[in-house]
N, C-alpha and C positions, 0 to 999 in steps of 0.2 A: 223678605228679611235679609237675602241675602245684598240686595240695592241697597240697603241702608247703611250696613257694614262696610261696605264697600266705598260709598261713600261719603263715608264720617272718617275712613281712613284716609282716600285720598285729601280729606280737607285737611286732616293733622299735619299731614306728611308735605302738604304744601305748604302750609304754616310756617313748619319746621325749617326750612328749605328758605324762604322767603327771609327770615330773620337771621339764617347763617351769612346772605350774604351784605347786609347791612353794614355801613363803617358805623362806628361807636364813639360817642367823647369820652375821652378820657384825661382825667388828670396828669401834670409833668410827670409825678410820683410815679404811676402805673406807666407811665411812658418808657420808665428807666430799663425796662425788659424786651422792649421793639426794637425793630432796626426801620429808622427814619430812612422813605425812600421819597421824597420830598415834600412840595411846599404848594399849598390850592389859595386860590385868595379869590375872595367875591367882593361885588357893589351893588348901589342898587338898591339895599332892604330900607324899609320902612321902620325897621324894628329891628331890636337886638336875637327875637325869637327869627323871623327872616331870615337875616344875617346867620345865624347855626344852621338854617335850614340850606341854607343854601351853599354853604361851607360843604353839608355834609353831605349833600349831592356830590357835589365836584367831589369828593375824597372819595365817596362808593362809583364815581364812572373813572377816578382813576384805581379802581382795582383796591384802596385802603382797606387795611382790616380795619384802624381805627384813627381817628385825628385828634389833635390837641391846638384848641382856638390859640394863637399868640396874641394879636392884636384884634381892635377894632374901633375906626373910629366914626365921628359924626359929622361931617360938612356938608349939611343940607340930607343927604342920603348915606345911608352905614355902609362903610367897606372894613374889610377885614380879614388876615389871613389865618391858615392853619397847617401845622406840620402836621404828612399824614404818615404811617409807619404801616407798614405788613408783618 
């Protein structure tokens, strides 16, 4: 009994942990309360879902708490950047 407790806690708490350090999209609006510590830009995607995904890798290996897409365009393959803030 006590192996189950034990770990159903370790899962939460990894869970938990795992999603703390996730960057986030967020709107200009909500942006207005961060401090912009630069700028990630991807290529490459197939897709505008891609293109976010891949945005938001680069903003969580640079450390972002959360990113805000500026641009993105289509020539042949999507590129696109995002300001990330801490």
């Amino acid at each position: 009994m006590k192996t189950i407790k034990y770990a159903v806690a370790a899962i939460a708490l990894s869970t938990l942990s795992f999603g703390a350090f996730a960057a986030q999209s967020i709107n200009p609006a909500e942006a207005q309360n961060l401090n912009k510590v630069g700028v990630v830009s991807a290529d490459g995607a197939s897709t505008l879902d891609g293109l976010e995904a891949k945005l938001a890798d680069k903003a969580e290996a640079a450390g972002a708490k959360a990113y805000s897409i500026t641009s993105a365009n289509t020539n042949g393959k999507m590129s696109g950047t995002a300001v990330i803030y801490k």
